[in-house]
C-alpha positions in Angstrom: -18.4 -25.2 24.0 -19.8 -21.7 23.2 -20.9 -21.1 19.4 -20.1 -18.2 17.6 -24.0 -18.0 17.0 -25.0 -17.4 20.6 -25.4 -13.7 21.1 -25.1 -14.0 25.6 -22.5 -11.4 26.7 -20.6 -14.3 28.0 -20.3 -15.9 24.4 -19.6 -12.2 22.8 -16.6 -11.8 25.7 -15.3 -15.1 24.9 -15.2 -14.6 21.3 -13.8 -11.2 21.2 -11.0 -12.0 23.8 -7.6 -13.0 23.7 -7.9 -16.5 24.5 -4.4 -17.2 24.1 -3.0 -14.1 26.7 -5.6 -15.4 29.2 -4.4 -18.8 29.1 -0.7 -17.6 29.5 -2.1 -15.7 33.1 -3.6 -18.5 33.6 -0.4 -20.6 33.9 1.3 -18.1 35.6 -1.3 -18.2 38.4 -0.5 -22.6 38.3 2.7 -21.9 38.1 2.3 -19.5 41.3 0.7 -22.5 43.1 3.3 -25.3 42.2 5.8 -22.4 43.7 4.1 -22.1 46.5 4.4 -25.4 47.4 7.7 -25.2 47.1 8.8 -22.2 49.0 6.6 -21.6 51.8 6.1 -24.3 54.1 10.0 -23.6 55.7 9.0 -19.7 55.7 5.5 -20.8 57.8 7.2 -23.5 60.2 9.7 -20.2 61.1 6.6 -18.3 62.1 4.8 -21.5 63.9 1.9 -21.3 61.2 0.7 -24.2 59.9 2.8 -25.9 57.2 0.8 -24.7 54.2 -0.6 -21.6 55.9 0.6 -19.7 53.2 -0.4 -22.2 50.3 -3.7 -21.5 51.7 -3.9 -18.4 51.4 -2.3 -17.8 48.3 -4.9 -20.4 46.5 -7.7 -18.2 48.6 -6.6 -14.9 47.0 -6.7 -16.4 43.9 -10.3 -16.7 43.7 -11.0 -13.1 44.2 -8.3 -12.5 42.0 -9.6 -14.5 39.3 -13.2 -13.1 39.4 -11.6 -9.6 39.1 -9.8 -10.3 36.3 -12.5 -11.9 34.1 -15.2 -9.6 35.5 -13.6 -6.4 34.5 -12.4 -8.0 31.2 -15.9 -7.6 30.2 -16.4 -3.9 31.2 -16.4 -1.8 28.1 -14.0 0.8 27.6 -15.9 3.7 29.6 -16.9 1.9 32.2 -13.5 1.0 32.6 -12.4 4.5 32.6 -14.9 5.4 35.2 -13.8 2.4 37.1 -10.5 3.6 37.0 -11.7 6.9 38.5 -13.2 6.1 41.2 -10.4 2.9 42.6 -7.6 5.9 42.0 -9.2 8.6 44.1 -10.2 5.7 46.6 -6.4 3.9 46.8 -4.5 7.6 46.7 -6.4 8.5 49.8 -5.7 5.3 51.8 -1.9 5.8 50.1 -2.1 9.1 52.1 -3.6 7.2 55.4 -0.9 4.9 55.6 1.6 7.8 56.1 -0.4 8.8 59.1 -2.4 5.6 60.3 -0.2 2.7 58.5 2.3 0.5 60.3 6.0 0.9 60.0 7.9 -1.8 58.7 11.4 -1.6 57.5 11.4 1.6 57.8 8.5 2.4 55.5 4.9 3.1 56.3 2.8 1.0 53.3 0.0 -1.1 54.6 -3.4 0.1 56.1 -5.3 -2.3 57.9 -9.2 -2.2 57.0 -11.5 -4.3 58.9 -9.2 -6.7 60.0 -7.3 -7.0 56.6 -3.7 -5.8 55.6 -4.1 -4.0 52.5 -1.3 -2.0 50.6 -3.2 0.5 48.6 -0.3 1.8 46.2 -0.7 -1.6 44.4 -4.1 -0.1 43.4 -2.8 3.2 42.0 -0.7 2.0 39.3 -3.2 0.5 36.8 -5.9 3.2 37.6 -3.0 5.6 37.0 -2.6 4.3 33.8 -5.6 4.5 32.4 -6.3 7.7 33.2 -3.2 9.0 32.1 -3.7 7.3 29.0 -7.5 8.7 28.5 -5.6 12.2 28.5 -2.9 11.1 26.1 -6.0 9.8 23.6 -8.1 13.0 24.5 -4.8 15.2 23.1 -5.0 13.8 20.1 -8.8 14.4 19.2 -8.3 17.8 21.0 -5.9 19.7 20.5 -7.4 23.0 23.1 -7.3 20.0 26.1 -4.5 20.6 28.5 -3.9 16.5 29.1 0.3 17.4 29.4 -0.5 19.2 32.3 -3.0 17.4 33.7 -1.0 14.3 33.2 1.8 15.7 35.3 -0.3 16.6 37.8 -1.7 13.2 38.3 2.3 11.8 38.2 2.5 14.1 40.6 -0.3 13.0 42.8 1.0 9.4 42.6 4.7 9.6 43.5 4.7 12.7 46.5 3.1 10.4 48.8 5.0 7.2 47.3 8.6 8.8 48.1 6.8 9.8 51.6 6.4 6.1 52.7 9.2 6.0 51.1 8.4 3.5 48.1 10.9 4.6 45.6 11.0 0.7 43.4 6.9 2.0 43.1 7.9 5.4 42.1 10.1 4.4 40.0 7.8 2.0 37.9 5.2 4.2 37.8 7.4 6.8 36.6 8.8 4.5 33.8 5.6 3.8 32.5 4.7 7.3 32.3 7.8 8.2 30.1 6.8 5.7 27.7 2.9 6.5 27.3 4.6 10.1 26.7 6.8 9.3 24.7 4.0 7.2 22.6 1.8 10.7 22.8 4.6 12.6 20.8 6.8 13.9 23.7 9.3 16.4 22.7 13.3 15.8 23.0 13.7 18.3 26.0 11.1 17.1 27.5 13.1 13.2 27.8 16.2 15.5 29.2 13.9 17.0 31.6 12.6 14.4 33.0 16.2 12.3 32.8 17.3 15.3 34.6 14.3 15.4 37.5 15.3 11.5 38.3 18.3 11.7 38.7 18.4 14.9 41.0 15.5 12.6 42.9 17.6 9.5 43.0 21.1 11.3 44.2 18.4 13.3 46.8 17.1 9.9 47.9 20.9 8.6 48.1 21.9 11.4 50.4 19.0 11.7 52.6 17.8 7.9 53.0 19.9 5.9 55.0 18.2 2.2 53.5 18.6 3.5 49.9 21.8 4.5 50.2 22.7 1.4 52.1 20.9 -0.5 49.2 23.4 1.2 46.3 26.1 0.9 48.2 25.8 -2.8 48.6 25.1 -3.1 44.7 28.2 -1.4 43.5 30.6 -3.0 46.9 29.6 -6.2 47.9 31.5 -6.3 50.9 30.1 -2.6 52.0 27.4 -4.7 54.1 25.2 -7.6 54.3 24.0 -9.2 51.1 23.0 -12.6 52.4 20.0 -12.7 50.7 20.8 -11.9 47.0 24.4 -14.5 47.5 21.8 -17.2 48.5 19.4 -16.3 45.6 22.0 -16.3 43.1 23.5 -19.4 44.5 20.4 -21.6 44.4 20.6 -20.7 40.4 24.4 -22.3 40.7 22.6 -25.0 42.5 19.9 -26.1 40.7 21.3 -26.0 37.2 19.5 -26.5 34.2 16.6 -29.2 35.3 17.1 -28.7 39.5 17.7 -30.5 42.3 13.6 -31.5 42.6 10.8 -30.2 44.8 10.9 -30.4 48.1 15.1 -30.5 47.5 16.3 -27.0 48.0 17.6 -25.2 50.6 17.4 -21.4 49.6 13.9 -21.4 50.9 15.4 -22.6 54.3 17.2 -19.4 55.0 15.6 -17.0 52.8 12.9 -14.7 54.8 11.2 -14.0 52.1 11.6 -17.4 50.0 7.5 -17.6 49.4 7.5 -13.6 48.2 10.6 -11.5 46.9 13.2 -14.5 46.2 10.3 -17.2 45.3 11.7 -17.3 41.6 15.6 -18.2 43.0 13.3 -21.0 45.1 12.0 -22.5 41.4 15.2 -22.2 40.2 17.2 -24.2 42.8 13.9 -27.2 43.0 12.9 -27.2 39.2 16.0 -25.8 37.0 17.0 -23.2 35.0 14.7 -24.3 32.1 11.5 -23.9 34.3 12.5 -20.6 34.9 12.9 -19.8 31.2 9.6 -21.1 30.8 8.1 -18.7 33.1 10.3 -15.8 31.4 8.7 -17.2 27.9 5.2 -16.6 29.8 5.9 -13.2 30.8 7.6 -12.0 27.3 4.3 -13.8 25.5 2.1 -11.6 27.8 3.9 -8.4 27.1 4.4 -8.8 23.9 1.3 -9.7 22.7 -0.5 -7.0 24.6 2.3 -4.8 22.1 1.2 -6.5 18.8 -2.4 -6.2 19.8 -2.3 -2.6 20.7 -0.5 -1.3 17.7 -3.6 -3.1 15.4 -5.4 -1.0 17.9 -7.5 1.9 16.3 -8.9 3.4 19.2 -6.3 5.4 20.6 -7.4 5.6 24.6 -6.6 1.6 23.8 -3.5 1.7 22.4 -2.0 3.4 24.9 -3.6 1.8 28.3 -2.8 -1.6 26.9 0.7 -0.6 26.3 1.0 1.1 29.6 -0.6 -2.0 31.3 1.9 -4.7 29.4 4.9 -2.3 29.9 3.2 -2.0 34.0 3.2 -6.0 34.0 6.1 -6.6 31.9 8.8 -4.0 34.1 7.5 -5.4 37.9 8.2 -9.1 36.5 11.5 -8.1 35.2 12.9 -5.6 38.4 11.6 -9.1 40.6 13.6 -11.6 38.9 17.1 -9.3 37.9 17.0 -9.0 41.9 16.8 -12.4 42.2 20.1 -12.5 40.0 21.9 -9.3 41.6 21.5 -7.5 38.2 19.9 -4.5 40.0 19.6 -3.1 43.3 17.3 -5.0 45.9 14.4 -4.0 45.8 10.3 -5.7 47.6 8.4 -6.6 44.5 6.5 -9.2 43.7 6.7 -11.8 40.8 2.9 -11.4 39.1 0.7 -14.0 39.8 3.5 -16.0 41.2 5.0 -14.1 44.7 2.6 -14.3 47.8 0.4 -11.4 48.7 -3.2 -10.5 48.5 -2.7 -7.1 47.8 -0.2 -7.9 44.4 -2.1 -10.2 43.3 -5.9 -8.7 43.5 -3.9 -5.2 41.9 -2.4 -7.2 39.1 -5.5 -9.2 38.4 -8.0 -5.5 37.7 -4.8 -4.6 35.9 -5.2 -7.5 33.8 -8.7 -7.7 33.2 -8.5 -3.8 31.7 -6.1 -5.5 29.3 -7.9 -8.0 28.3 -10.6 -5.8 28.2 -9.0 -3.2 26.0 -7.4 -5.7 23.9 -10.3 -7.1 22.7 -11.3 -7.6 19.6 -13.9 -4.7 17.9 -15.7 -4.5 14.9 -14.8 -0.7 13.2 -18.2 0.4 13.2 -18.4 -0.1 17.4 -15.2 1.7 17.5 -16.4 4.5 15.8 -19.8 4.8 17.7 -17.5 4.5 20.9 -15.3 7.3 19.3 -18.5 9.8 18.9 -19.7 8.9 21.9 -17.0 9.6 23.7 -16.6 12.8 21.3 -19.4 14.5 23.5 -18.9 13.1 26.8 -15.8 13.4 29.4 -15.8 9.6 30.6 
């Protein structure tokens, strides 16, 4: 047990943190493994892997994972904001490399391989977007002669261009989301909302008309029987299926004909095996998360605070929620991953710096630190 008395930086981070939000990620990352149990083996024994190749793996990014999260929930709030810097300059250039050097799949050009490794670098964007857009939000507050609209929109627009390139539009779209709202917090204007309305949907009809899979995607949504949707009938079945308490592990049968049982469709997987209830369980985890990051960020006083932990939770919160409506047809298809839960390195390494800036930021803070943070960052740019 750590006393309050000790004055280590490990005994000052585990004092000032949210204990409670880090024991909710926590279960989500047991959660995650129990899942994985569940769902991969089938998806490896397609592929001739070994039976819990994936297992494996998903238990090995955890560790990296992990120590990202708790390391950078110790950074202070300008190291995190030069951290930020540097990972979004590094990931937007390797977004760019994977239109030219990346390998197709699906149709879309999103992973890069570095030395050996299969890395999809637009994971990386989205928190460091966020905290520098929020930096400029706090910044235009303090100062009103600092042109942080501007350079806000010109970082949006450095994020999406080469996201609709790949094309990535459920990315896009997230990022875009959580932009509007971090405006909207910064006192965005009315015209400004029907701007931007207006900008998405000439994007979306553009992306309709031009791109065969997004179109095909839509089309499906609103007319079943316009093409295939075997994947979201058997996702939605296995919810039929497993009722309220489930049929029990190692029972279903989604994750026998899913292709993607262990990633996109791992939460129709826990519902078939474990029930309804579990899932609501997991949906309690997620909404505990997000809103607590809220609550904590309006006690907030630091501005630059308040709005990159709202941007995070709304970041966390909207990705958890697009992954389990497609799961129950209640949007459009769309690859992404449950937090902390679907397979992938990338996801889970990107959501785990995401998290540790929140629980970073979220921290507890004496006023006087606060305002010594404020002057200090009075005179200086990061």
């Amino acid at each position: 047990m750590v006393s309050r008395a000790e004055r280590t930086p490990f005994a000052d981070w585990w004092w000032t943190v949210d204990r409670l939000m880090l024991a909710a990620v926590a279960a989500l990352m047991l959660a995650g493994i129990i899942f994985s149990l569940a769902a991969s083996p089938p998806v490896a024994g397609r592929l001739g892997l070994d039976a819990f190749y994936f297992v494996n793996r998903h238990i090995l990014y955890l560790i990296p994972a992990t120590a990202v999260m708790l390391g950078v929930s110790m950074l202070a709030p300008r190291t995190i904001r030069r951290v930020a810097l540097i990972v979004f300059v590094v990931s937007v250039a390797m977004t760019v490399a994977t239109l030219f050097f990346g390998a197709e799949v699906k149709g879309a050009r999103r992973w890069i391989i570095l030395a050996g490794v299969n890395i999809q670098p637009s994971e990386f964007v989205k928190p460091s977007f966020v905290i520098l857009v929020s930096w400029l939000f706090a910044e235009s507050l303090r100062k009103s002669d600092v042109p942080a609209n501007t350079l806000a929109f010109v970082l949006l627009a450095t994020v999406i261009v080469p996201l609709v390139m790949q094309p990535d539009f459920g990315q896009t779209l997230l990022a875009t989301l959580v932009f509007c709202a971090l405006f909207f917090m910064a006192g965005m204007r009315f015209v400004w909302v029907l701007a931007l309305a207006g900008i998405g949907g000439v994007g979306g009809f553009v992306a309709y008309e031009t791109i065969p899979h997004v179109a095909r995607r839509i089309n499906r949504f609103l007319d079943p029987s316009s093409g295939d949707t075997f994947q979201v009938d058997a996702a939605v079945e296995s919810f039929v299926r497993g009722g309220w308490f489930g049929r029990g592990p190692g029972e279903g049968t989604v994750k026998r004909i899913l292709p993607d049982s262990h990633a996109d469709f791992v939460f129709a997987v826990a519902a078939e095996e474990f029930g309804i209830v579990v899932c609501l369980m997991v949906v309690a985890l997620f909404a505990f998360i997000v809103l607590r990051a809220l609550l904590r960020a309006q006690r907030s006083d630091d501005p630059f605070a308040r709005f990159a932990v709202t941007g995070l939770a709304i970041l966390f919160g909207t990705q958890a929620a697009i992954n389990m409506a497609v799961n129950l047809a209640l949007i459009p298809a769309k690859g992404m991953t449950l937090p902390f839960i679907s397979y992938g390195g990338s996801s889970m390494i990107s959501l785990a710096y995401g998290m540790g800036m929140l629980l970073a930021l979220s921290r507890e803070q004496p006023r006087a630190e606060l305002l010594s943070s404020d002057l200090a960052l009075a005179g200086r740019p990061l």
